[in-house]
N, C-alpha and C positions, 0 to 999 in steps of 0.2 A: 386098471389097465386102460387109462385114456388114450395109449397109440391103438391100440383095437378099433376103439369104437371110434376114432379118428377114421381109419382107415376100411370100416363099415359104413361110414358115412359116403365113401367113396362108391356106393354098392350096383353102381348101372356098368362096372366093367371098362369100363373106357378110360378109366384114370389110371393106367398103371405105373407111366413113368412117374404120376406124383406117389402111387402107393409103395414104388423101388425106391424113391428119395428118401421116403418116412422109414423106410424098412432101414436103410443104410446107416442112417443117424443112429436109429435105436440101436443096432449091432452094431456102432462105433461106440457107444454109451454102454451096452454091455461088458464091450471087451476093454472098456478102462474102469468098471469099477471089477471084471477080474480081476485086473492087473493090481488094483489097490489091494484086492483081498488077500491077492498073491503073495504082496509084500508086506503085508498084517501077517501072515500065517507065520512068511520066514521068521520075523521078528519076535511073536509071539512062541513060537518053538524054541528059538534060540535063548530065550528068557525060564522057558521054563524049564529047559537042562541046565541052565547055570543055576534055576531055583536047589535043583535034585542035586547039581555036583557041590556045593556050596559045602564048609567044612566050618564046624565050630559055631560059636559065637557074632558071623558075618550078618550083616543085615543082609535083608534078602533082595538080592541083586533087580527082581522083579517090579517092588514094589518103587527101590532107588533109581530104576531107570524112569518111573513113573513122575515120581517125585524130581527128577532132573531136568526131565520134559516139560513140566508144570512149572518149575522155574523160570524153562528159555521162555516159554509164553507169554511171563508174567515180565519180563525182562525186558521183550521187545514190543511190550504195549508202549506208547508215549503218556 
């Protein structure tokens, strides 16, 4: 946790508008790797009721969307 002890370094009181600025970054950096987690969870839920609804002999839609991803990757390297 080096914004802490960033922001202990600040320790005589007097610095507060820089220790509001550090503070605002990090809750702007927290609430976009929410928002990542947020959009990993739909997707990963989403995968894994197609794992449970899947009928037969289907490859498992989980691992092919894995595998599909891993293609665009490899596709839009130069």
């Amino acid at each position: 946790l080096d914004e802490i002890a960033e922001l202990l370094r600040l320790d005589d009181g007097t610095h507060c508008e820089e220790a509001s600025s550090l503070a605002e970054h990090k809750l702007k950096d927290v609430r976009e790797k929410m928002a990542d987690l947020a959009r990993m969870e739909t997707v990963l839920s989403e995968l894994v009721c197609a794992c449970h609804a899947r009928k037969g002999n289907v490859s498992c839609p989980l691992i092919a969307s894995l595998q599909g991803e891993a293609g665009l990757a490899r596709s839009a390297m130069p």
